[in-house]
N, C-alpha and C positions, 0 to 999 in steps of 0.2 A: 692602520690605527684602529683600536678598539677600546672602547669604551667599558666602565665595571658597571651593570646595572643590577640592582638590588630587586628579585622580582616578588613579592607578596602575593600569595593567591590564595584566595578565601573563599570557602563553600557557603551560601546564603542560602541554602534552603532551595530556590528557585533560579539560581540562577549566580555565579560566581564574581567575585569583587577582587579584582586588581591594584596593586600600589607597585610602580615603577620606580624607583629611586634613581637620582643622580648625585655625586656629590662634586663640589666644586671644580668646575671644566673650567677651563681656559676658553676666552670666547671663539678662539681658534677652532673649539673641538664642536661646536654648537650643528654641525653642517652632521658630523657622526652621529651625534647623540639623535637626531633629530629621524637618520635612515636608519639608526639601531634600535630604537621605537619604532619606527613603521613597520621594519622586518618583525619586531616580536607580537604587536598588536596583530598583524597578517597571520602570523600561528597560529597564536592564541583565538583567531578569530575576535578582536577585543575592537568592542565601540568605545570610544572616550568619552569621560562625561566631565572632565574636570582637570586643571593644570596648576600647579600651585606652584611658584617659581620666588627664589629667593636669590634676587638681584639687586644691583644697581640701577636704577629707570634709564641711564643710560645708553643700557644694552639693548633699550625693546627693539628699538627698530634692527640692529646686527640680531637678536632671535626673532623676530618678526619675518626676515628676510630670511634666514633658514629654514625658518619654518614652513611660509608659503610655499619652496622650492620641493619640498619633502611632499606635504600635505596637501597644498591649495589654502583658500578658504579655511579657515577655522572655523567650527561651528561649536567650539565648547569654551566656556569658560577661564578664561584667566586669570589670577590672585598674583600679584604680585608683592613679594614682601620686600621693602625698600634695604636694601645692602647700603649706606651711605658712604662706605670707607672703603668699599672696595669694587673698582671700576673694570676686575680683568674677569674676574669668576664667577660663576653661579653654579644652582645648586637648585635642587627643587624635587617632585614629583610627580609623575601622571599616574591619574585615577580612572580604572574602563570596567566593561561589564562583559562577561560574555555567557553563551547559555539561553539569552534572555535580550526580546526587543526595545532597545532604547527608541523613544519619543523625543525630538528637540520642541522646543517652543522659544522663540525669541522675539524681542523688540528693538525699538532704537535704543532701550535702555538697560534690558536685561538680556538673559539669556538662560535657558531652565532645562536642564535631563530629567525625564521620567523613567521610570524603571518598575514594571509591574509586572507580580509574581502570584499566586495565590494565596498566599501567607502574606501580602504588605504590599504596598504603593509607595517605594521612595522614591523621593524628590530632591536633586540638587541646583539650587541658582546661583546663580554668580551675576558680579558685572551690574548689578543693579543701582543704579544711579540717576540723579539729577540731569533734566536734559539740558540745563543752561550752567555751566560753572561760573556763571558771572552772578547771579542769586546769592544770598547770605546763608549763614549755616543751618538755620533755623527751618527755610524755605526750601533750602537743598534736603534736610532730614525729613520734614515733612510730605514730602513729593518721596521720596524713598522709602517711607513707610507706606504711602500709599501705592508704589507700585508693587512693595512685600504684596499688602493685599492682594492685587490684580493676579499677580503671581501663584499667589494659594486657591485664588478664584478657579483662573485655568487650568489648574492640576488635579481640584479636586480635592483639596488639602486645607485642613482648617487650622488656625492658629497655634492652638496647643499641638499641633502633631510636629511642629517645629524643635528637632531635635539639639541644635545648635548653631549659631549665627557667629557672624565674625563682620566689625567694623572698621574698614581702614578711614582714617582722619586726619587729613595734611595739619592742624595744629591741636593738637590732642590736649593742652594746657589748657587753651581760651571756653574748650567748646562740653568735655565732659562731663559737666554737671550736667547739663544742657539736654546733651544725648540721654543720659541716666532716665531725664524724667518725661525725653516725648517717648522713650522706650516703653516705660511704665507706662504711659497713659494711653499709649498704642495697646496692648494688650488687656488693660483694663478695659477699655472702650471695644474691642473688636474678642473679647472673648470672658463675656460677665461670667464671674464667680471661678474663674481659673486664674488661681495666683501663684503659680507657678510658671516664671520665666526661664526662655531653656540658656542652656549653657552659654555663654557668650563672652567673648575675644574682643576686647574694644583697644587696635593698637594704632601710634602714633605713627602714621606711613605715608607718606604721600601716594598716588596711586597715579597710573599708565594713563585715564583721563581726566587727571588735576582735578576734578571734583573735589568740596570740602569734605563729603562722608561720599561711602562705597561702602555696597553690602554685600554677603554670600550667606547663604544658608544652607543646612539638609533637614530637609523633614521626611518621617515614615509615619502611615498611618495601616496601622491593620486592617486585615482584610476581612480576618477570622478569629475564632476562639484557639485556632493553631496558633497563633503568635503572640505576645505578651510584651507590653511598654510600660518602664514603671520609671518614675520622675524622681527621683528619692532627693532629701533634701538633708543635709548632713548639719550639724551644730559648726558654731563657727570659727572651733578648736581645729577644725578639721578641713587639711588644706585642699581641699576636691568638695567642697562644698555642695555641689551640682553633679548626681551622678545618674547616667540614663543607663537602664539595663534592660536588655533585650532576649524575649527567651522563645523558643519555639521548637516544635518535637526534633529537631535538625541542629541546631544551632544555638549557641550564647554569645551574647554579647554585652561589653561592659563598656561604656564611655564617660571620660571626666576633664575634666581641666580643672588645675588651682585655682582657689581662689585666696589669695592674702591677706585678707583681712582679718586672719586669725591674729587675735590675740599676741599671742605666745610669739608669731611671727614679727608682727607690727615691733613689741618692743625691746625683744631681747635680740632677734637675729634683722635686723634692718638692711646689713649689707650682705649679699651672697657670699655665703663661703661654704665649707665642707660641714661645717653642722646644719645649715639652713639645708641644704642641698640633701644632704640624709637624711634630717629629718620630714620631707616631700617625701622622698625616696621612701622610710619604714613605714611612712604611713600608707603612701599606696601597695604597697607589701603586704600589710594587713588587711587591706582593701581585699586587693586581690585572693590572699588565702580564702577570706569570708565567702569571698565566691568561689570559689574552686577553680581560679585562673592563676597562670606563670607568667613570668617576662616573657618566655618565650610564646606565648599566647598573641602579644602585640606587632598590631599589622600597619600602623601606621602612628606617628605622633610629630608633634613639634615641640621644642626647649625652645623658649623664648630668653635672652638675654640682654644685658644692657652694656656688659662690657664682654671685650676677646678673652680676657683674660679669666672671665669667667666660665666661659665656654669649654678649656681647655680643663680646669678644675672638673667640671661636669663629666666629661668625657673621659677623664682618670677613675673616677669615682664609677661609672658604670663600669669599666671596665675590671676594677678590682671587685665590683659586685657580682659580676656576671652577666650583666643586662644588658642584651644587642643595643648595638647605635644605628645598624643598617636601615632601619624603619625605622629613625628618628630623623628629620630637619631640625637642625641645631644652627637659631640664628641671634642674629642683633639687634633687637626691635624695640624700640618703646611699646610698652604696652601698659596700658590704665588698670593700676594699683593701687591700692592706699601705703603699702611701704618698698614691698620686694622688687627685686629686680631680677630674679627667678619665677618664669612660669614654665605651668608644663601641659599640655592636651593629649591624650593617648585613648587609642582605639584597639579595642581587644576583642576578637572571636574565637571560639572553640566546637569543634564540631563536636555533637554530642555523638 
C-alpha cells in the first residue's frame, strides 16, 4: 500500500522549508503515512518543526499510536483542526527544515522550533496553553499570553517579529469579543508604539487538550540588512487585509489570510458561493501580479469552511482557474468572522 504525498520544497536562503501533504486517509492507512514520512524526512535529511492535522479528536489516540510506533517521542508541535462530521478520515500536513540546525525548546505547556540562518531567526510554537483546563477563559487567555511572552523571551524574538498567530477556542461564540481585546491589550502593553498586529486565525475547534484557548505562532526576526519584513496593512475593501512580505537577495515571500470584514463582503455576498469565492480569488490575483508572484508560487495554504458543500464549489472553481489544491488543506471549521464563511491563508515563495 502506498500512499500520494504532495512534497513542497522551498529554498530559504539559508536553509530549505518543507510542506508534506496528505489528503484524507482512511485511519487504516495512518501506520503508512506515518513510515512514508519517515522514509522521505530520512532523504530529505528533514528535522520536523510542525504538524497540522485535520481530524476528528477522536482519532488522536489511533494517530498517536501510529505515530510513537514510527517515531517514538514526539518533540514537535501538533495543530489540530477539529473535523466534527467525520470520524474515519484525516488529512493534514508536516512542516521540516533541512540544510539548517533546528533548536527544540519546550515546557509543560508549549513547545517551540528555532531555525537560524544568517539572513533571519525563525520561530515556530505550538501547543501553547493554559496548565489547568479547569480555569475560566479569561484566566486560561491570560496565562497563554503570558507564556507567548516567555516563549519570545527564550527565542530571542520580540513581539512585533510575530508573523502570524492562530487561536483554537472550544466555544468561539461566548468568548471572542473577549479574546479580540486581551489580544489588543497584550501587544499594546508588551510592545509600545507598534500598532500593528500580525496576521491572526481565531477558529471555533475544540483542541487534543480540551483547554478553552490554544495557541501557535511563527515569528521571523532579521538578522541583517539582507533580509527585509514589511507588515502592510490593506483598506478594508480588501479581503487579505494583513499582508507580510518577505524579501531578501535569495528569496520572496508573500503571506496573507482574509479578512471579512470587508464591506462589500459583509453585505452583498454573506453566504459562500461562486461570486464570493472569486471575488477572494481576483483579488488575491492582483495581489499577487503586484508582486510578481503566480499560483503556482504557493507552498502552503488552508480554505477554511463552514459547510461541505461549499468545499466542493471551491475546489471546482480552482480547478477551472488553474490554481493547484495540492498545497491547500481544505477544511470545515468555524472560524471568527463578522460575515463569511469562506476563509483562505496562503504562503508563497519565489526564488530570486
Amino acid at each position: 500500500m502506498t500512499i500520494q504525498l504532495t512534497h513542497k520544497k522551498v529554498n530559504y536562503g539559508g536553509f530549505y522549508l518543507h510542506h508534506v501533504f496528505y489528503k484524507n486517509l482512511n485511519i487504516s492507512a495512518l501506520s503508512v503515512l506515518c513510515d512514508q514520512v519517515s522514509e522521505l524526512i530520512y532523504n530529505e535529511q528533514i528535522s520536523l518543526i510542525s504538524h497540522t492535522i485535520y481530524a476528528n479528536l477522536k482519532l488522536t489516540k489511533n494517530y498517536s499510536k501510529a505515530e510513537k510506533l514510527t517515531f517514538g517521542d514526539v518533540n514537535w508541535p501538533e495543530l489540530w483542526l477539529q473535523n466534527q462530521n467525520n470520524e474515519e478520515n484525516i488529512s493534514g500536513y508536516y512542516t521540516g527544515i533541512s540544510g539548517s540546525t533546528v533548536k527544540t525548546l519546550a515546557g509543560d505547556n508549549f513547545i517551540t522550533k528555532i531555525v537560524e540562518s544568517n539572513e533571519a531567526r525563525y520561530c515556530f510554537a505550538g501547543e501553547i496553553r493554559a496548565l489547568k483546563t479547569k480555569d475560566n477563559f479569561e484566566k486560561q487567555s491570560k496565562e497563554v499570553f503570558q507564556t507567548i511572552l516567555k516563549v519570545l523571551l527564550i527565542s530571542g524574538i520580540a513581539v512585533k517579529h510575530i508573523r502570524q498567530a492562530w487561536y483554537f477556542i472550544n466555544n468561539l461564540k461566548d468568548t471572542n469579543k473577549e479574546l479580540t481585546k486581551l489580544q489588543e491589550d497584550f501587544f499594546s502593553a508588551n510592545d509600545p508604539g507598534n500598532k500593528q498586529i500580525p496576521m491572526t486565525s481565531i477558529l471555533g475547534t475544540a483542541n487534543q487538550y480540551k483547554n478553552a484557548i490554544q495557541n501557535a505562532f511563527i515569528a521571523i526576526k532579521p538578522n541583517n540588512k539582507n533580509i527585509e519584513v514589511e507588515y502592510c496593512t490593506f483598506s478594508d475593501k480588501d479581503p487579505a487585509k494583513t499582508v507580510v512580505k518577505i524579501k531578501s537577495d535569495k528569496y520572496k515571500g508573500l503571506f496573507f489570510g482574509t479578512n471579512c470584514s470587508s464591506e462589500i463582503i459583509q453585505n452583498v455576498l454573506n453566504e459562500v458561493s461562486s461570486d464570493q469565492i472569486t471575488y477572494v480569488l481576483n483579488a488575491y490575483e492582483s495581489l499577487l501580479q503586484s508582486e510578481g508572484f503566480e499560483w503556482k508560487n504557493m507552498v502552503r495554504a488552508i480554505a477554511y469552511f463552514k459547510s461541505t458543500k461549499d468545499i466542493k464549489l471551491f475546489k471546482q472553481i480552482c480547478k477551472e482557474r488553474k490554481i493547484p489544491v495540492s498545497p491547500v488543506l481544505v477544511t470545515e471549521s468555524e472560524i471568527l468572522t463578522n460575515s463569511s464563511s469562506f476563509n483562505f491563508e496562503a504562503d508563497f515563495v519565489k526564488e530570486i
